[in-house]
C-alpha positions as CSV (number, residue, x, y, z in Angstrom):
1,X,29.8,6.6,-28.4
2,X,32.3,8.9,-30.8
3,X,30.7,8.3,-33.4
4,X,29.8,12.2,-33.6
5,X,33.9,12.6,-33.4
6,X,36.0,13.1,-36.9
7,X,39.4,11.3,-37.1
8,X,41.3,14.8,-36.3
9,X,39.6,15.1,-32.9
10,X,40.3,11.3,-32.3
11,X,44.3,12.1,-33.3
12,X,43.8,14.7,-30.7
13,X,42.9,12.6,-27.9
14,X,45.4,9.9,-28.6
15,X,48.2,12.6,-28.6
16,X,46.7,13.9,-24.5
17,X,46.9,10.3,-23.9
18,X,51.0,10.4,-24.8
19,X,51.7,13.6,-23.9
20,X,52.9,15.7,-25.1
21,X,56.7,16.8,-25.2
22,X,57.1,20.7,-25.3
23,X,55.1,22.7,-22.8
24,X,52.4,23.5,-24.7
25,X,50.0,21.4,-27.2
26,X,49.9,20.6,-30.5
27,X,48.3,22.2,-33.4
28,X,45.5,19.5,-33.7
29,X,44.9,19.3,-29.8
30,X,45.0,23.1,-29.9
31,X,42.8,23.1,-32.6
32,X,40.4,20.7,-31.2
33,X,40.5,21.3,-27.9
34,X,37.4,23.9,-27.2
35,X,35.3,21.0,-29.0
36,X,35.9,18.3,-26.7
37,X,36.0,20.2,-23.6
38,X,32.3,21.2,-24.7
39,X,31.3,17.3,-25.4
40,X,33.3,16.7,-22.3
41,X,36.0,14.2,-23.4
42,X,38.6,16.4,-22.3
43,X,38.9,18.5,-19.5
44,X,41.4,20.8,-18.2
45,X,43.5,19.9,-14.7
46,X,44.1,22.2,-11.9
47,X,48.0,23.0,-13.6
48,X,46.5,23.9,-16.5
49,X,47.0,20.6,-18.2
50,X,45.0,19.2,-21.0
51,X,43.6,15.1,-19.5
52,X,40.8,12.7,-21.0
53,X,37.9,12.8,-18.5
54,X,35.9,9.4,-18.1
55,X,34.0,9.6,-21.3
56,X,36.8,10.4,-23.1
57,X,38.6,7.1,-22.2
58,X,35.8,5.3,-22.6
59,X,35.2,6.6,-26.1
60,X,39.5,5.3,-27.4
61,X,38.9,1.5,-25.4
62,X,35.8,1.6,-27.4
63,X,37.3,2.6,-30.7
64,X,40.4,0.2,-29.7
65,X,37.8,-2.4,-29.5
66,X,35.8,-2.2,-32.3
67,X,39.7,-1.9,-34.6
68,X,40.3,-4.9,-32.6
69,X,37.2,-6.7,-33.9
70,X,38.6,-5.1,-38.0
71,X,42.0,-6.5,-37.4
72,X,40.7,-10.0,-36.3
73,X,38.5,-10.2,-39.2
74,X,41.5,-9.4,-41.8
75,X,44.5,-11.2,-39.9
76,X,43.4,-13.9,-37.2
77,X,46.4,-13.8,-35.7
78,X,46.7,-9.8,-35.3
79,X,48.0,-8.8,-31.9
80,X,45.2,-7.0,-29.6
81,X,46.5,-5.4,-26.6
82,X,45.7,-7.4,-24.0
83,X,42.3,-5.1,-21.5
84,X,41.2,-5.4,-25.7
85,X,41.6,-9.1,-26.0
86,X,40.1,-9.3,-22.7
87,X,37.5,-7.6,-23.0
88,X,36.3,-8.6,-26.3
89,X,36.9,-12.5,-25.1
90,X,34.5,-11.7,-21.9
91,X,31.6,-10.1,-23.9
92,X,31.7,-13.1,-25.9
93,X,33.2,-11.4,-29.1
94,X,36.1,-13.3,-29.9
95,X,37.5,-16.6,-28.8
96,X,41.2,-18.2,-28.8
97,X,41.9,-20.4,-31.0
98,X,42.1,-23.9,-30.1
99,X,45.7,-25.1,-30.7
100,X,47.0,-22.5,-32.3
101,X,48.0,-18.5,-31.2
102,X,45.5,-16.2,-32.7
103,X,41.5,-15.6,-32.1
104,X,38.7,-16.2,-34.1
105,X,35.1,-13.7,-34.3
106,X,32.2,-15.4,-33.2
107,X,29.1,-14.9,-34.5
108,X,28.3,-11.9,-32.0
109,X,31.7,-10.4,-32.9
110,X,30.5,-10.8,-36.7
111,X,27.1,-9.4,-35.2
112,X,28.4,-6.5,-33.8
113,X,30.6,-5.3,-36.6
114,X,27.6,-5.7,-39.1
115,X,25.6,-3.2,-36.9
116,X,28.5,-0.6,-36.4
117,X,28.7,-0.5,-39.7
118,X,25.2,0.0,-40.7
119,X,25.3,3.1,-37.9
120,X,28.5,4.4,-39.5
121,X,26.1,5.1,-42.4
């Protein structure tokens, strides 16, 4: 899921997620924004506002996941947030570290990231 999104379009939902300040958008979520309204990531509210539909959410906790599963793999004691951590721990992905603060990838996690990366290709 995303995967058919470009890092731009990515940026752009990251920046409807926060906001933005001024009362209108962005050059990249202006520039991206008929795209994902048309894959249906985005969608526009009744006061005209720019929010992430559903998918759209779905597609950044995924993403969020999957640089949670990178980060544990360089650094075991990076700092997930903690619906990542959570998440990741549940499907069996990562476990705490006995003892110590940190987590360690489990063979699934390890798994997992071998397969995203042979679809990335």
């Amino acid at each position: 899921m995303g995967g058919d999104l470009t890092a731009d379009e990515f940026d752009a939902l990251n920046q409807i997620v926060a906001g933005h300040k001024q009362g209108r958008p962005s050059a990249c979520v202006a520039r991206n924004t008929k795209r994902l309204t048309g894959l249906k990531y985005i969608a526009y509210a009744k006061d005209g506002s720019l929010g992430l539909t559903d998918k759209g959410k779905q597609t950044l906790f995924i993403k969020s996941c999957i640089e949670g599963l990178h980060a544990i793999t360089q650094d075991p004691q990076a700092v997930l947030k903690s619906d990542v951590a959570t998440f990741l721990g549940k499907k069996g992905h990562i476990a705490a570290k006995d003892g110590a603060a940190g987590f360690d990838i489990t063979q699934k996690g390890r798994e997992c990231l071998v397969d995203i990366e042979a679809n990335r290709k």
